[in-house]
C-alpha positions, 0 to 999 in steps of 0.5 A: 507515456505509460499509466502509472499503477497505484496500490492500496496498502491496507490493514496497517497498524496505527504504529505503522509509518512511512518508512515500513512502508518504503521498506516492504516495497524495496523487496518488490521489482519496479520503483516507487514513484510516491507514498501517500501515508494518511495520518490521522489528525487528532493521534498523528498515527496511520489511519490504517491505510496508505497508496503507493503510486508505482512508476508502471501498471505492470510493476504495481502488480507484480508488487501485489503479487510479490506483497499481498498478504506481507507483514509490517509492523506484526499485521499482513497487509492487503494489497489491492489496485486503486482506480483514482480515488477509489479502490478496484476491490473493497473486499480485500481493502481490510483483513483483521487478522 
C-alpha cells in the first residue's frame, strides 16, 4: 500500500471554509482523499488552518509545488508536508502577507 501525503494548508482567513478549500486543490493533479478544516469553537470560522490528506506522497507534492503561495479568500496560502501530527516545516506554516 502506498503512503498517503497530508498537506498543511496555512495562512486562511477566518471566512475561508471547506469548499474554498476543495476548490484550490481541484486545480492540483492527484485526488483528494480527506480535508480536516478546524474551526474554531466559540466563532465557528477557520482556525486559519486546514489538512488535506492526498491519496499518494507524490501527489501531495506535486500539490505543493502546483499551490503554494495560491490564493483563497484574498490571502496566499502556505502549503507545507505534515509528518502525523506535526508539521515538516514550521517555518512556512503561516506567511502574513
Amino acid at each position: 500500500m502506498k503512503k498517503r501525503g497530508k498537506i498543511l494548508v496555512g495562512n486562511l482567513f477566518s471566512e475561508t471554509n471547506e469548499a474554498s478549500i476543495n476548490e484550490l486543490f481541484m486545480k492540483a493533479e492527484g485526488t483528494v482523499v480527506s480535508v480536516d478544516f478546524p474551526l474554531d469553537k466559540k466563532r465557528g470560522t477557520s482556525r486559519g488552518y486546514a489538512f488535506v490528506l492526498m491519496s499518494t506522497q507524490l501527489e501531495a507534492e506535486q500539490a505543493i509545488e502546483q499551490l503554494d503561495g495560491a490564493e483563497v479568500g484574498g490571502r496566499r496560502v502556505s502549503l507545507t508536508l505534515a509528518e502525523g501530527e506535526g508539521v515538516k516545516d514550521r517555518r512556512k506554516w503561516f506567511h502574513l502577507f
